[in-house]
C-alpha positions as YAML, in Angstrom:
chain: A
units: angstrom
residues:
- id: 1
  name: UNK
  ca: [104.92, 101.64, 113.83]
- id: 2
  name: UNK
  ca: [106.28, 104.72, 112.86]
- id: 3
  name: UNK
  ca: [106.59, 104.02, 109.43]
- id: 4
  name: UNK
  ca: [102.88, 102.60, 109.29]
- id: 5
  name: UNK
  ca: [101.58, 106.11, 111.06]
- id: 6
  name: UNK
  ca: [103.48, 107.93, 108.56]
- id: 7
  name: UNK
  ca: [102.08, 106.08, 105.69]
- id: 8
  name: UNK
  ca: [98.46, 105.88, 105.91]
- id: 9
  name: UNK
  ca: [98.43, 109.88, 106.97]
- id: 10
  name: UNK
  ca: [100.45, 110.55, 103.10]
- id: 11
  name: UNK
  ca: [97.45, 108.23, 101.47]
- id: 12
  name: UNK
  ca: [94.56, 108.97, 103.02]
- id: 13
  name: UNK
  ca: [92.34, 110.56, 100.76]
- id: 14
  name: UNK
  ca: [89.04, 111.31, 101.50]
- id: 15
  name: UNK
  ca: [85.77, 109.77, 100.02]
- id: 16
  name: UNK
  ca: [83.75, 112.47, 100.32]
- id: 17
  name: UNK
  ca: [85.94, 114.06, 97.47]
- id: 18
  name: UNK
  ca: [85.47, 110.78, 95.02]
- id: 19
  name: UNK
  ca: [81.91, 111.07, 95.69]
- id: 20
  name: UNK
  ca: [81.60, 114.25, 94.64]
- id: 21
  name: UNK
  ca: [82.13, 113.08, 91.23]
- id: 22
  name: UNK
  ca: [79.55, 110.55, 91.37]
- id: 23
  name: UNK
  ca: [76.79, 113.43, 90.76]
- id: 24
  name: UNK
  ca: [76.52, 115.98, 87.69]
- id: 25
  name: UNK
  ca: [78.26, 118.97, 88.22]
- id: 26
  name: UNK
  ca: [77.24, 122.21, 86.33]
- id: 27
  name: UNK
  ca: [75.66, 121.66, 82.62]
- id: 28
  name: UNK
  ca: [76.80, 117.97, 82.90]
- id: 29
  name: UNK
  ca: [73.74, 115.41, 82.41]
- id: 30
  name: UNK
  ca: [75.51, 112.32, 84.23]
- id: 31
  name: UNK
  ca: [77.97, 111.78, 86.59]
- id: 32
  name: UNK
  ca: [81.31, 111.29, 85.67]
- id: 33
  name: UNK
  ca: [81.75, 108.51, 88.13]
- id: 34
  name: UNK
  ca: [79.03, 106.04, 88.17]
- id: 35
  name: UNK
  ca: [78.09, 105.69, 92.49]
- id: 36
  name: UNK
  ca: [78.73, 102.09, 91.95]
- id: 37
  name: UNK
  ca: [82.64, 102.32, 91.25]
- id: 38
  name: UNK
  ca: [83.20, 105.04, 94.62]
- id: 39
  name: UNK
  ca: [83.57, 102.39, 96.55]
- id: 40
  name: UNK
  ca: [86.08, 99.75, 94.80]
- id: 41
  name: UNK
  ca: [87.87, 102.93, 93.26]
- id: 42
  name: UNK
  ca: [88.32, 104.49, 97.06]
- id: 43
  name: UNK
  ca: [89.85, 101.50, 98.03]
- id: 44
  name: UNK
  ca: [92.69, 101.37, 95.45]
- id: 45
  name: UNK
  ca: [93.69, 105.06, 95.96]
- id: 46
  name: UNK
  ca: [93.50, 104.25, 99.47]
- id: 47
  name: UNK
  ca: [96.35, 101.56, 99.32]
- id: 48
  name: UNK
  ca: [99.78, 102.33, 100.74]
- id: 49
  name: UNK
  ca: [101.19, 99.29, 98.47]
- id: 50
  name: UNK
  ca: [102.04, 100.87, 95.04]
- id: 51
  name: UNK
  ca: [103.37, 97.59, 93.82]
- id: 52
  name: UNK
  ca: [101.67, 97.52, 90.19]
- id: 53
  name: UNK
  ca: [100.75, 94.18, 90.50]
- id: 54
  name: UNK
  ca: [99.22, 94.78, 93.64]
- id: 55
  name: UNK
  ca: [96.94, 97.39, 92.47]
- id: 56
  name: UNK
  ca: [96.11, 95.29, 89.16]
- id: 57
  name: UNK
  ca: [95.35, 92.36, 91.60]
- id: 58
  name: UNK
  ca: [92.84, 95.23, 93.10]
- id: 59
  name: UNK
  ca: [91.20, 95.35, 89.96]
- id: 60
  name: UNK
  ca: [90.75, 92.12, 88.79]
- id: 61
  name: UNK
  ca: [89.52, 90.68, 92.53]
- id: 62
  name: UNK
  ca: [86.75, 93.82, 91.74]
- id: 63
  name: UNK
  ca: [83.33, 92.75, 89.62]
- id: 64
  name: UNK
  ca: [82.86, 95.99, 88.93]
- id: 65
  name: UNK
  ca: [86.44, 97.33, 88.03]
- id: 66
  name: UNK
  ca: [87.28, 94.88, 85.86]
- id: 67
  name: UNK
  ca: [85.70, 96.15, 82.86]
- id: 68
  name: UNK
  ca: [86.82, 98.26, 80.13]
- id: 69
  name: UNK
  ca: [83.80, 101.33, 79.98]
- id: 70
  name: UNK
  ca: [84.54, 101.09, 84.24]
- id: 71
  name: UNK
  ca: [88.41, 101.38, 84.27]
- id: 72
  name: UNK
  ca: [87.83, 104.10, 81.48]
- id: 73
  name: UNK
  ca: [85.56, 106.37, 83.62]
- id: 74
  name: UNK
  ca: [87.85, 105.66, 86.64]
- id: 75
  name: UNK
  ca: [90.82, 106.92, 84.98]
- id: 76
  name: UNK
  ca: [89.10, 110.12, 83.80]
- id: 77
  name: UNK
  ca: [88.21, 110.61, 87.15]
- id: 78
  name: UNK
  ca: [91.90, 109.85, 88.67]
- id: 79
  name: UNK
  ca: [93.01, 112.78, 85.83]
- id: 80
  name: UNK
  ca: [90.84, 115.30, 87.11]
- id: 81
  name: UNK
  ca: [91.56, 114.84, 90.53]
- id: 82
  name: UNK
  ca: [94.73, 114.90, 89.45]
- id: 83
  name: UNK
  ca: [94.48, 118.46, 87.72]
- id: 84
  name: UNK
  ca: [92.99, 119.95, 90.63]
- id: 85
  name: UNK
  ca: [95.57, 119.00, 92.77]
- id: 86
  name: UNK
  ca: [98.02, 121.16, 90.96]
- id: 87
  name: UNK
  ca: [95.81, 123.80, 90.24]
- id: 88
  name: UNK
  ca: [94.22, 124.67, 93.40]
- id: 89
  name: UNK
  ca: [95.86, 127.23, 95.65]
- id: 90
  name: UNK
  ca: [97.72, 124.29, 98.57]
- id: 91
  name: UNK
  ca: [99.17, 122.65, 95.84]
- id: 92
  name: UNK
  ca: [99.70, 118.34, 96.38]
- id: 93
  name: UNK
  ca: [102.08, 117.07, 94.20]
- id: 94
  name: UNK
  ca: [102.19, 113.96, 96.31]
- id: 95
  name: UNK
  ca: [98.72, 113.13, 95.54]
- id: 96
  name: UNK
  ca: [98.39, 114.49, 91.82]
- id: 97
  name: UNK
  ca: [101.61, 111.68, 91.58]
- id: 98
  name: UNK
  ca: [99.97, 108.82, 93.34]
- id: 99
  name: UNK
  ca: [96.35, 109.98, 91.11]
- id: 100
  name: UNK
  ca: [98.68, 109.68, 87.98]
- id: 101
  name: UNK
  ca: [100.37, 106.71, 89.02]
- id: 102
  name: UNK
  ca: [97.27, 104.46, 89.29]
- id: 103
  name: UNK
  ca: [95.52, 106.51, 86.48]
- id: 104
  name: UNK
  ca: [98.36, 105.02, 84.54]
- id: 105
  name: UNK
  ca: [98.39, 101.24, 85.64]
- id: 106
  name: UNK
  ca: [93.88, 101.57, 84.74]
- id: 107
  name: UNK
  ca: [94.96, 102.22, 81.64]
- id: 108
  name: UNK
  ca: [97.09, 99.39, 80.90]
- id: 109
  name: UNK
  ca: [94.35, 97.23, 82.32]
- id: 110
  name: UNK
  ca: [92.34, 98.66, 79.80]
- id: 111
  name: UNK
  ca: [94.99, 97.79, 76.79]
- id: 112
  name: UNK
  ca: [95.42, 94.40, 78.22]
- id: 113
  name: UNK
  ca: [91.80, 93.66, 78.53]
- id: 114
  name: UNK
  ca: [90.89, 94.95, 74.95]
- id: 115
  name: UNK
  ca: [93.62, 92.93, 73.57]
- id: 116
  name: UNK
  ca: [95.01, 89.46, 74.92]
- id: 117
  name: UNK
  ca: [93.46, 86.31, 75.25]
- id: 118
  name: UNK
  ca: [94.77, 86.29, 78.84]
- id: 119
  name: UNK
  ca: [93.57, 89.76, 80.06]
- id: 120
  name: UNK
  ca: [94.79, 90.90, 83.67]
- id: 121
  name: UNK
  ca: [96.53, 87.99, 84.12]
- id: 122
  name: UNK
  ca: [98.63, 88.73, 81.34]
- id: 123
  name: UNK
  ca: [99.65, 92.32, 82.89]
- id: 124
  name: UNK
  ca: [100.49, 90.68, 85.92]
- id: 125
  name: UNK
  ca: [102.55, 87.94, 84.10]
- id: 126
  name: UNK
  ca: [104.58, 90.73, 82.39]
- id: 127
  name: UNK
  ca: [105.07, 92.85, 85.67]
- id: 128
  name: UNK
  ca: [106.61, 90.03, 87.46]
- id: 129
  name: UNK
  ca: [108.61, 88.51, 84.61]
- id: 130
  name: UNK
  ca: [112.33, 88.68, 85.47]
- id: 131
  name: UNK
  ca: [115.31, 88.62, 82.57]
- id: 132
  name: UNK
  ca: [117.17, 85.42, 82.22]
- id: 133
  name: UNK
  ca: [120.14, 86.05, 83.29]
- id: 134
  name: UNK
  ca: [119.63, 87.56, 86.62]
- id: 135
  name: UNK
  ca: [115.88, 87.69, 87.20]
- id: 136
  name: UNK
  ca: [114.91, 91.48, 87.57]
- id: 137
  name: UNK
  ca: [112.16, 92.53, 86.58]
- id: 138
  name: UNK
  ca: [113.18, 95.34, 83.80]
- id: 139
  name: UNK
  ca: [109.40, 95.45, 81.96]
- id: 140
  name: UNK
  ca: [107.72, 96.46, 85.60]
- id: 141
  name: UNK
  ca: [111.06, 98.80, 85.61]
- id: 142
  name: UNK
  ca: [110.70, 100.48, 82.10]
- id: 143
  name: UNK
  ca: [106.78, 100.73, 83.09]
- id: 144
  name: UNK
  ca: [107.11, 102.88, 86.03]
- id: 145
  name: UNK
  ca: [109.80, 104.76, 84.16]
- id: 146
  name: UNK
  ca: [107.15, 105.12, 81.63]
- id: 147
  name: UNK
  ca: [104.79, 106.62, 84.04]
- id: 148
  name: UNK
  ca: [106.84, 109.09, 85.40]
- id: 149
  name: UNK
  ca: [108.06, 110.34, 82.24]
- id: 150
  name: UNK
  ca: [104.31, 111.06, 81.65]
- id: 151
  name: UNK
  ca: [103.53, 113.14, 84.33]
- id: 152
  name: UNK
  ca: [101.85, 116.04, 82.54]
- id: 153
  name: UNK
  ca: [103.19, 118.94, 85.18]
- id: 154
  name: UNK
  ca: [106.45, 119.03, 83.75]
- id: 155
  name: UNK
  ca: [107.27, 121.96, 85.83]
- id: 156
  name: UNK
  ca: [106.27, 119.85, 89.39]
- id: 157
  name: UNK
  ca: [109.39, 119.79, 91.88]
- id: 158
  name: UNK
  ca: [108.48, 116.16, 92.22]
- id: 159
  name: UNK
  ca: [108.74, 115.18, 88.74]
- id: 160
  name: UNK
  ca: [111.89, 116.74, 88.82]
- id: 161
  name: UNK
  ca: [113.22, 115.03, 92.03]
- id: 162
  name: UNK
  ca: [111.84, 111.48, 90.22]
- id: 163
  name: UNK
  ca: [113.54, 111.98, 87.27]
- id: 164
  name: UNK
  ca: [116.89, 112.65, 89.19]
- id: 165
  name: UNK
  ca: [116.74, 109.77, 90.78]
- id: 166
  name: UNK
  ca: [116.26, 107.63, 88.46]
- id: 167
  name: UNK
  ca: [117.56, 108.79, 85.48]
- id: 168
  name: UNK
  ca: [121.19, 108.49, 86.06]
- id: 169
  name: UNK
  ca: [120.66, 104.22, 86.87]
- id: 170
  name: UNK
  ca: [120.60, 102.07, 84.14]
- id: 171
  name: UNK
  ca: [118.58, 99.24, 83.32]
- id: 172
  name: UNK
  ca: [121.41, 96.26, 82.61]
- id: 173
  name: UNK
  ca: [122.45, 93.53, 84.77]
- id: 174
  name: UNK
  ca: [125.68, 93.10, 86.30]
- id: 175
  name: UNK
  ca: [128.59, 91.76, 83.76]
- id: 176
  name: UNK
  ca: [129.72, 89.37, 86.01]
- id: 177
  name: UNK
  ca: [128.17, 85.74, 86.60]
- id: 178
  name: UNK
  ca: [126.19, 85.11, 88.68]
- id: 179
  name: UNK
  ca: [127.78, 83.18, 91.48]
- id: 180
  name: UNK
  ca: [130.55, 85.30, 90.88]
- id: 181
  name: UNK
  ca: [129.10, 88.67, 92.43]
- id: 182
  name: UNK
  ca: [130.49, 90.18, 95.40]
- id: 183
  name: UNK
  ca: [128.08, 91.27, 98.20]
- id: 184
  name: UNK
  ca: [127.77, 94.43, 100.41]
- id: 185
  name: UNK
  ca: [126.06, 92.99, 102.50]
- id: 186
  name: UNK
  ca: [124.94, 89.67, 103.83]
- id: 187
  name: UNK
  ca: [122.61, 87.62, 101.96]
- id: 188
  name: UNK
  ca: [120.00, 86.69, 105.08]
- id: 189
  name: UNK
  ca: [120.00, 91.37, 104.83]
- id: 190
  name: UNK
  ca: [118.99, 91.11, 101.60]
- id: 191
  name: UNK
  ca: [116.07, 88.40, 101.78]
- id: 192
  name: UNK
  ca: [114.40, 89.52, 105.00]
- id: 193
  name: UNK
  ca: [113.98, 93.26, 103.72]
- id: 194
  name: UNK
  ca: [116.49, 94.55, 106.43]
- id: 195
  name: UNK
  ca: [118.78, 96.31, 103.62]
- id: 196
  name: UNK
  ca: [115.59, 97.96, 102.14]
- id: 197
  name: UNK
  ca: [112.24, 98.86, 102.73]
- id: 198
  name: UNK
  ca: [110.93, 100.14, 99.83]
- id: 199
  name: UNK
  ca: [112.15, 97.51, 96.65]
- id: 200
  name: UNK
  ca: [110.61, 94.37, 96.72]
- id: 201
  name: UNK
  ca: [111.35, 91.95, 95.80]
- id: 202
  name: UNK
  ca: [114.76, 92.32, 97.70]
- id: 203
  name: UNK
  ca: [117.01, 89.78, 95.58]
- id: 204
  name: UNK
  ca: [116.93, 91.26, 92.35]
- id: 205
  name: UNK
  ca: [118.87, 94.34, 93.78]
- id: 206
  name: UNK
  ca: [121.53, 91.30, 94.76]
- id: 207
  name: UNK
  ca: [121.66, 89.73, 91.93]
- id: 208
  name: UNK
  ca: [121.60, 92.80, 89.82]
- id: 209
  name: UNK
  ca: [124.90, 94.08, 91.85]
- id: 210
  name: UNK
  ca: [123.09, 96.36, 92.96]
- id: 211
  name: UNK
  ca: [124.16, 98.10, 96.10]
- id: 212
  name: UNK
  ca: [121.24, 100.10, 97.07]
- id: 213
  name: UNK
  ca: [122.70, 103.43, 95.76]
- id: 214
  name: UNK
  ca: [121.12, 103.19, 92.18]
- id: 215
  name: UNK
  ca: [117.46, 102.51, 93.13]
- id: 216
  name: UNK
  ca: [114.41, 101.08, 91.51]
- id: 217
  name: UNK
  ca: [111.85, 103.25, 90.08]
- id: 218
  name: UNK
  ca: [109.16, 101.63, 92.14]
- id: 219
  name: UNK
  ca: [111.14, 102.25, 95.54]
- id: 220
  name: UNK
  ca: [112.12, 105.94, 94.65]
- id: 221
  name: UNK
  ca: [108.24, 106.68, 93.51]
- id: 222
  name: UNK
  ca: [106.98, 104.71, 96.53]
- id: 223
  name: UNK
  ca: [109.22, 107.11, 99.08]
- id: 224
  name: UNK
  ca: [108.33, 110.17, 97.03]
- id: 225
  name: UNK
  ca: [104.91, 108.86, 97.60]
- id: 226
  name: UNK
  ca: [104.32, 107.46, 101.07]
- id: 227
  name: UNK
  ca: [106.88, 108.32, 102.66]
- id: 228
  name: UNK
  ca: [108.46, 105.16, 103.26]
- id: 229
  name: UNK
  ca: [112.56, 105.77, 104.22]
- id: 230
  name: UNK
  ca: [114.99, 104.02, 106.38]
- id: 231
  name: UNK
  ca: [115.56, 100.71, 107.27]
- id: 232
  name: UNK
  ca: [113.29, 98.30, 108.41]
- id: 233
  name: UNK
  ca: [112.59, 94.60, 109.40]
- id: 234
  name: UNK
  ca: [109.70, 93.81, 107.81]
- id: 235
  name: UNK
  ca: [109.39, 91.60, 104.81]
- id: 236
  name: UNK
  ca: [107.56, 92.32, 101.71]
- id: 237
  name: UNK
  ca: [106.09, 89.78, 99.43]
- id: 238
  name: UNK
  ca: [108.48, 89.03, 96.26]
- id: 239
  name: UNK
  ca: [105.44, 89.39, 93.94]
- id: 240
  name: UNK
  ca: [102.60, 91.99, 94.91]
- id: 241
  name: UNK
  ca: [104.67, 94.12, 97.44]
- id: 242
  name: UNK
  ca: [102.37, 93.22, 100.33]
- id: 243
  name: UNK
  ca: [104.51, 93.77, 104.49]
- id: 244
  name: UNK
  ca: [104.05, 91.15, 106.40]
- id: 245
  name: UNK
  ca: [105.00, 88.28, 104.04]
- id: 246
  name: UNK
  ca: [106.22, 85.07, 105.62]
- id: 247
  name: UNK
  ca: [105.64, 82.27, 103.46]
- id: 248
  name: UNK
  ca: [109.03, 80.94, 101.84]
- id: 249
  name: UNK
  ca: [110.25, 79.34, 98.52]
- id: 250
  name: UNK
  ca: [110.38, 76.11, 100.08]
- id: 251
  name: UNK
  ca: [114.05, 75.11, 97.76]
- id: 252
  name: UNK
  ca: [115.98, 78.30, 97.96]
- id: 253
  name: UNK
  ca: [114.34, 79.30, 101.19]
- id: 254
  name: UNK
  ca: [115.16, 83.07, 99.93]
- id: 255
  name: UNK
  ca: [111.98, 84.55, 98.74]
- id: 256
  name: UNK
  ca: [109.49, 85.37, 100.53]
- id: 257
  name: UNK
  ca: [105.24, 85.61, 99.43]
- id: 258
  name: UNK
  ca: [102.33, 86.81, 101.62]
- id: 259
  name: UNK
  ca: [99.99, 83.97, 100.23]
- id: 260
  name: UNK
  ca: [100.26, 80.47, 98.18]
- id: 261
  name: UNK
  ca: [98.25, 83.16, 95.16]
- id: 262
  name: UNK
  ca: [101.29, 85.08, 94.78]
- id: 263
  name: UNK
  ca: [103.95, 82.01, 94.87]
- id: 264
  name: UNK
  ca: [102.12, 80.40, 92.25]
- id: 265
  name: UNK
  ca: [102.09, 83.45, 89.90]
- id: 266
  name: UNK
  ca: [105.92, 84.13, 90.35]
- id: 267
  name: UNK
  ca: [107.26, 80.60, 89.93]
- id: 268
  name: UNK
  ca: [107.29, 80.63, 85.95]
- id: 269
  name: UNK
  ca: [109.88, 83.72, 86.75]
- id: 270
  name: UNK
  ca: [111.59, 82.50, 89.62]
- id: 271
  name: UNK
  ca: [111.84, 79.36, 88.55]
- id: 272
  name: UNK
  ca: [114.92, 79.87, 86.72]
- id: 273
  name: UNK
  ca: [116.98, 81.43, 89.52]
- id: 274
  name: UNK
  ca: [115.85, 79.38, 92.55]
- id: 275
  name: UNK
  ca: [118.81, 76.67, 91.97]
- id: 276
  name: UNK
  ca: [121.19, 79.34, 91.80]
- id: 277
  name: UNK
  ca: [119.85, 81.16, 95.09]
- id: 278
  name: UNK
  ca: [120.08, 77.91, 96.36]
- id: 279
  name: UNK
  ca: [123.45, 77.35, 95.85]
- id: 280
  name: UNK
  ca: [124.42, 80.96, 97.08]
- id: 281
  name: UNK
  ca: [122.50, 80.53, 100.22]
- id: 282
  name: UNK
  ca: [124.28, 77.24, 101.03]
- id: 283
  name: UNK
  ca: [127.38, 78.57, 100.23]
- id: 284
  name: UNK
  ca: [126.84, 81.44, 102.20]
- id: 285
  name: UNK
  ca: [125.97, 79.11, 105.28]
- id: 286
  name: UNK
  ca: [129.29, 77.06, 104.95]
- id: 287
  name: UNK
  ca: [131.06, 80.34, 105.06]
- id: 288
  name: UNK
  ca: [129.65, 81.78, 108.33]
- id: 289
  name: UNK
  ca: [129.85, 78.43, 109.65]
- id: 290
  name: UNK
  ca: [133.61, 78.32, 109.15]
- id: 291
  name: UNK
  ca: [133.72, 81.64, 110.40]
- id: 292
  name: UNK
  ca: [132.21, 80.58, 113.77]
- id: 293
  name: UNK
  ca: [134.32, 77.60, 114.13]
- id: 294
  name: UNK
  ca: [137.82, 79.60, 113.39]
- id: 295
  name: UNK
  ca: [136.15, 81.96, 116.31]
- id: 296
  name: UNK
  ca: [135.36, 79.10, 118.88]
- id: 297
  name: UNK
  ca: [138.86, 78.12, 117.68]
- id: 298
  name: UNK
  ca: [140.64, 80.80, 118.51]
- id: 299
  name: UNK
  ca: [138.91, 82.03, 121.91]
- id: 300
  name: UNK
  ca: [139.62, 78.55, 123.00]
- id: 301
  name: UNK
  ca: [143.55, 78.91, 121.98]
- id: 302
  name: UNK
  ca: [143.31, 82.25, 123.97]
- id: 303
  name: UNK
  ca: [142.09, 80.49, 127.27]
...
C-alpha cells in the first residue's frame, strides 16, 4: 500500500498543464497539441507501469494515438514539457526523465509505423523477444539503454545516477548451461516477484545468473522514476509489466501474465525456454521434497 501511495504521488502530473498546450500560445496560429490527443496522451504520462510494451500497448488500444502526424505532435509536446522541467526555477528531473522516456518509445512507434508491414505489433514483438540461449530480453535492454544515453541534460544528477547504474552491467548471458546455474535464491522467489519488484519479467534475471546486484535498465529507470524500492509480494505480468498478474504458463507453471492478450504475445519467445523451466521447477520440487522428508526423518529419530 505503501509502495502504491508512493507511486501515483511521483506520476501524477497534472492535466491542466497538457492542456495548456492544446491552445496557441504567443505568435503561434495553432495549438501545438490538437484538444483531441489531451486526453489519451494524459493517460500514458499518467501510468506508473513504464514497461515499454505497456505504454506501446497504450498507443495502439488509442484511435487517436495510433497515427503517425498524432504520435509526432505528442512527442513535441513530451520535449517541451520536458525542457521546462529543467529550466524552470524547482527543477524536476524525475519528470523531465519520465517526459523523455515516453517521448522516446512515441518515436519508435512512429519508425515502426512508417516502416513495417506489421506496425505496433512489430515493436512489441521485438520488446519482448528473448535470446536463445537464455531468454532475456537484450533488444528491450539495449532500447532503454538507448534512451537514457539520450537524455539531452547531460549535466542532470539523474542522468548521471542512471548511467552509474547501469553502465558497469553487461549485456551477455551467463557462460554456464542452463540447467547448470546455481541459484541465490529459491526459484518459487524468483517467479512470484518476491526477490524483486521492479524487473519483470522475474526469470530472465535467473536464468541470466543474475543475482539482483547488476540490474536491468528498466528496473533502475523505473526506481529512479517512481519510486518503486524494496521487496515486495506482488507479481508483475512477464510481458507488459502490469501488478497484479495471476494467470500462469499452464506447462512450466513459472510465468506469470495479467491477461490471455499478453500470454499469447509472449509465447513465440517463451516458447523456447518453457521445457527447460519446466524441468528446473520439477527438479526444484524433488529437492525440497527430499529436504522435508530427511527433516520428518530426523525429528522422528530425535523422539
Amino acid at each position: 500500500g505503501q509502495h502504491d501511495c508512493v507511486t501515483v504521488i511521483n506520476n501524477f502530473f497534472p492535466r491542466e498543464r497538457l492542456d495548456y498546450y492544446t491552445k496557441p500560445q504567443g505568435l503561434d496560429k495553432e495549438a501545438k497539441l490538437p484538444p483531441k490527443l489531451a486526453g489519451p496522451l494524459h493517460k500514458v504520462i499518467m501510468t506508473a507501469n513504464l514497461h515499454p510494451v505497456k505504454i506501446v500497448m497504450m498507443v495502439r488500444e488509442s484511435a487517436l494515438l495510433a497515427d503517425v502526424a498524432a504520435l509526432g505532435k505528442c512527442y513535441r509536446v513530451l520535449d517541451l514539457i520536458c525542457e521546462k522541467c529543467i529550466k524552470q526555477r524547482d527543477m524536476n528531473e524525475v519528470l523531465a526523465m519520465k517526459m523523455h522516456y515516453i517521448s522516446f518509445i512515441l518515436q519508435k512507434c512512429i519508425t515502426f509505423l512508417k516502416e513495417r508491414e506489421d506496425k505496433l505489433d512489430g515493436l512489441i514483438k521485438s520488446l519482448l523477444k528473448g535470446r536463445d540461449t537464455d531468454g532475456f530480453p537484450s533488444y528491450q535492454e539495449k532500447f532503454i539503454r538507448e534512451c537514457i544515453r539520450k537524455f539531452p541534460y547531460c549535466d542532470a544528477t539523474l542522468l548521471q545516477q542512471l548511467v552509474r547504474s547501469v553502465a558497469p552491467v553487461e549485456i551477455v548471458s551467463t557462460t554456464l548451461p542452463w540447467h547448470e546455474q546455481s541459484l541465490k535464491y529459491s526459484i518459487h522467489q524468483f517467479y512470484t516477484g518476491i526477490f524483486c519488484t521492479i524487473s519483470p519479467p522475474f526469470y530472465f534475471e535467473c536464468m541470466t545468473g543474475w543475482t539482483g546486484n547488476d540490474p536491468t535498465a528498466l528496473s533502475v529507470l523505473t526506481q529512479a522514476i517512481t519510486g518503486q524500492v524494496g521487496f515486495s509480494d506482488a507479481e508483475f505480468c512477464t510481458a507488459c509489466g502490469e501488478k497484479g498478474a495471476d494467470k500462469r504458463c499452464s506447462v512450466c507453471k513459472m510465468v506469470i501474465y495479467c491477461a490471455q492478450d499478453c500470454q499469447k504475445q509472449h509465447w513465440f519467445t517463451h516458447k523456447k525456454v518453457c521445457m527447460k523451466l519446466q524441468d528446473q521447477r520439477e527438479k526444484h520440487e524433488a529437492e525440497s521434497a527430499k529436504q522435508k522428508i530427511k527433516q520428518k526423518n530426523k525429528q522422528q529419530s530425535k523422539g
